[in-house]
N, C-alpha and C positions, 0 to 999 in steps of 0.2 A: 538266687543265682549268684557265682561268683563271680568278681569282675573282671573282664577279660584282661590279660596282661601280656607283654614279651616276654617273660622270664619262662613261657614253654619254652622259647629258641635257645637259651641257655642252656636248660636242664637234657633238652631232647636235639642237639642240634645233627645228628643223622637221619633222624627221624625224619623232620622240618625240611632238612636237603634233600632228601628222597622225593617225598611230595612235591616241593618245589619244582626238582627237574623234570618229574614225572607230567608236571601240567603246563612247564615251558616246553617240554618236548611237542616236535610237530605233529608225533602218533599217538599222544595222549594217551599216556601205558598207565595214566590212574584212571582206575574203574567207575562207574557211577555207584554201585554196592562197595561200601568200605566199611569193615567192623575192627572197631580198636577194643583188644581186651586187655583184662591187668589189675590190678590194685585199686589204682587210684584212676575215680574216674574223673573227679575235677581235672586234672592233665588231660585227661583224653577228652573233656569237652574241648579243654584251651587248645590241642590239639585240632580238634575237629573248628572251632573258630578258626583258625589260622588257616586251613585248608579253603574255609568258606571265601576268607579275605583274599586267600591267593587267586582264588577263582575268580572272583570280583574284581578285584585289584587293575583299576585303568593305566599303571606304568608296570604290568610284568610283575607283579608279588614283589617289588622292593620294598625291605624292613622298614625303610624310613614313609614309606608313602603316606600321604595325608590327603588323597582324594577323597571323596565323598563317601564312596563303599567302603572304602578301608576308615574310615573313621563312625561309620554306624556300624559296623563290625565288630569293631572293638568297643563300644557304647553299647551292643546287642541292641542295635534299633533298627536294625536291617528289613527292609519291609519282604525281603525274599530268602533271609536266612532264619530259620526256627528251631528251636529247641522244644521238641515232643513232651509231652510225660503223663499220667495216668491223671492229672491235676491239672492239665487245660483242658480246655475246648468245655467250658463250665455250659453250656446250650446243650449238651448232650440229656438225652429224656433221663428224670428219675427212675423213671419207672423201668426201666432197661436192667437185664442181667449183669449187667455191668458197672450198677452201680451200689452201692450199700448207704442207706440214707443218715445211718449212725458214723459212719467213719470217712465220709467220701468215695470217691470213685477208687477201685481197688486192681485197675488194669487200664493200660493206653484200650482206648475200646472202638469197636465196629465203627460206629459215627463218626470217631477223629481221621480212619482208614477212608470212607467215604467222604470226609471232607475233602484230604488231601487230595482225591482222587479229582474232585471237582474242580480243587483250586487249579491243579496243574492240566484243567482242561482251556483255562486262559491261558494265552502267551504272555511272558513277561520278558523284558528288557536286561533282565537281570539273569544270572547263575544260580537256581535253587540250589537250598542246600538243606537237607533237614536230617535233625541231630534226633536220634530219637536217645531217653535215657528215664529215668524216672527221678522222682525226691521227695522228699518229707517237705508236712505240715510246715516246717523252718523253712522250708527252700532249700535245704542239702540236697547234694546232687547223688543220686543212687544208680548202680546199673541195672540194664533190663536183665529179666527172666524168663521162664516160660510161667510164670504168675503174670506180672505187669505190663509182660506183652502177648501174650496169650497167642496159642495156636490159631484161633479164629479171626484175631485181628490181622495175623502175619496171611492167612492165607487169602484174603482180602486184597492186599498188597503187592501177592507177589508179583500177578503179572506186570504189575508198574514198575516193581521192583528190576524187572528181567529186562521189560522193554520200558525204559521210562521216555519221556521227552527228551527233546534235545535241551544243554543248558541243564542237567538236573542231575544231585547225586545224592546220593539216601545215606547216614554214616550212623551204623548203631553201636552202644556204647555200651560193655558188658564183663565180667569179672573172669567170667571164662566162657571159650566157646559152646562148651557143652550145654549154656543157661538159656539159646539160642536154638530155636529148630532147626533140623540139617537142611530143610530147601532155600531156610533164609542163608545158613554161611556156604550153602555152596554156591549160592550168586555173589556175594562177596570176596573183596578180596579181607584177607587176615591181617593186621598186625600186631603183635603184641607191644605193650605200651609200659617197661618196669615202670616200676611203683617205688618211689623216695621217701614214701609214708613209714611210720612205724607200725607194724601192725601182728597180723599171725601168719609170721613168715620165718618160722623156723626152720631148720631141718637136722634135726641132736638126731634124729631115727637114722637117717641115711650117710650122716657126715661121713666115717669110715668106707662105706662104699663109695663115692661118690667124690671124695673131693680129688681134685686135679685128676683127675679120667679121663680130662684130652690128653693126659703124657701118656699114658698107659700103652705099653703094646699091644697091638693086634693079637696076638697067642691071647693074651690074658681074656677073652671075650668067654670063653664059656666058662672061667671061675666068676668072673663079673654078674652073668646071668644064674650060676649058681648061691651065692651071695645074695642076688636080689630075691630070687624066692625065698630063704632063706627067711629072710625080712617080712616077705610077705603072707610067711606062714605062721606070725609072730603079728603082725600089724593088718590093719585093714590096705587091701591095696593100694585106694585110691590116695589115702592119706600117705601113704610110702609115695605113690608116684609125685603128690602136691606139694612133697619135701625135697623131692630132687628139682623140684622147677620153683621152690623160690634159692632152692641150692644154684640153679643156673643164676634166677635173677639178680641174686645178688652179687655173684661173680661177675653179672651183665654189668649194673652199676659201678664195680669198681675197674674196669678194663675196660669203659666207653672207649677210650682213644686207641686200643688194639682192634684191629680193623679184622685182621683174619680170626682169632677169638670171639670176637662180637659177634660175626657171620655165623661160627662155628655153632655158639651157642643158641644163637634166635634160631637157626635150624631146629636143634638137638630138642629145642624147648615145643618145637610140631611135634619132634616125634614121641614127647613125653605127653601132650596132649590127646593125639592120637589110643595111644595106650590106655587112656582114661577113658576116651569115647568107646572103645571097644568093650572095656567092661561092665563099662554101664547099659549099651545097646544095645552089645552082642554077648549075650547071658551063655549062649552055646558056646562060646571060643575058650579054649581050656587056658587058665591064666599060664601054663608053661609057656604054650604057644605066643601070649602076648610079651612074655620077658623076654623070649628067646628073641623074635621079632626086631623090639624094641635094645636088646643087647646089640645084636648086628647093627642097628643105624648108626647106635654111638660109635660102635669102636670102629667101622667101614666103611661111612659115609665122609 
């Protein structure tokens, strides 16, 4: 596991301010279902710790605090804050569908859902917070799927999920939402979390259409939707669409400190997601229909 550090509040500090107010507020507008997707999921654990600690946190989530929660927190000794993955909860039966005797356990499984369900039938003194996510034999931290978190386990959950205890928030950690069942992200709330990582985050397919598109006038929306099919009668959709959204993230990355731009774009990067979920789930929806769709958001929203 990596060790937890400050340098989220550096790299992500809107993100961090967000959370923060959201759980200093009196109305408590941060959810108990919370899913960070994106890139890089060690950030979004270190994320998702920092949320735990704010929760915890005996002076109000101050950076500097050195209470007792906020220092097992950040040690990950937390006796009410957990990090899930398909490689705990080793008491689980061999003999179970869920497990493979040559490679280990091969999904968070039914047993770890019935634990948790049991734990959280005790009261505790503390803010649960559990992180679910997966990782390798190394301890590298991986996101869930519908592989290592399986339909079975999530529907197990859900009702916890919808109605949990009080004091309890569930935060799962994943690459995209679509890798996720839709009963699980429609109880959650969404954020996406860019990614400072190097990785396969191109977009040479889309660049020409796509770049600086918030200058673009309003007219120019059905050459834009034109162009984009164009693209995607040449390319696989989804790979066109996952080119425009690291084309947003990296434009996210470099204009952190533009407030109306950053907005514009964590918008813009739904309704690029959106797009993808439709062609994956909705096989009947004619792909004009989704460019045409997805043209309107950008240029009218």
């Amino acid at each position: 596991m990596p060790y937890y550090n400050n340098s989220v509040i550096e790299k992500y500090p809107q993100i961090v301010e967000y959370f923060r107010s959201g759980i200093n507020d009196e109305n408590k507008s941060i959810g108990h279902c919370l899913l960070l997707w994106g890139g890089d999921i060690t950030s979004q654990c270190e994320i998702a710790l920092e949320i735990a600690r704010m929760l915890n946190c005996k002076c109000g989530g101050e950076l500097d605090c050195d209470c007792q929660n906020c220092r097992w927190i950040r040690e990950q000794t937390h006796p009410s804050v957990k990090i899930y993955t398909r490689l705990d909860f080793k008491e689980a039966s061999s003999s179970s569908d869920d497990e493979d005797s040559s490679s280990g356990k091969k999904n968070i499984s039914i047993e770890q859902a019935r634990a948790i369900i049991n734990e959280l039938a005790i009261s505790s003194d503390y803010h649960r917070v559990y992180i679910f996510c997966d990782r390798d034999e190394e301890g590298n931290l991986l996101p869930i799927n519908k592989i290592n978190f399986p339909e079975a386990t999530s529907n197990a959950l859900l009702k916890t999920f919808e109605e949990p205890p009080q004091n309890t928030t569930f935060i799962f950690l994943t690459k995209d939402k679509t890798d996720v069942i839709s009963t699980v992200v429609s109880r959650a709330q969404s954020f996406f979390v860019p990614s400072f990582c190097k990785g396969d985050d191109g977009y040479d397919i889309v660049t020409d259409l796509i770049s600086n598109y918030w200058t673009f006038n309003k007219n120019e929306v059905l050459s834009f939707e034109e162009k984009l099919l164009d693209l995607i009668s040449d390319n696989d959709a989804l790979v066109v669409f996952s080119q425009i959204q690291n084309y947003m993230t990296e434009t996210i990355k470099e204009n952190f400190n533009n407030k109306v731009l950053f907005n514009k774009l964590m918008q813009d990067l739904k309704y690029v997601e959106d797009a993808k979920r439709q062609i994956l789930l909705t096989p009947a929806m004619n792909t004009q229909t989704v460019c045409e769709n997805l043209s309107f958001k950008l240029f009218l929203s």
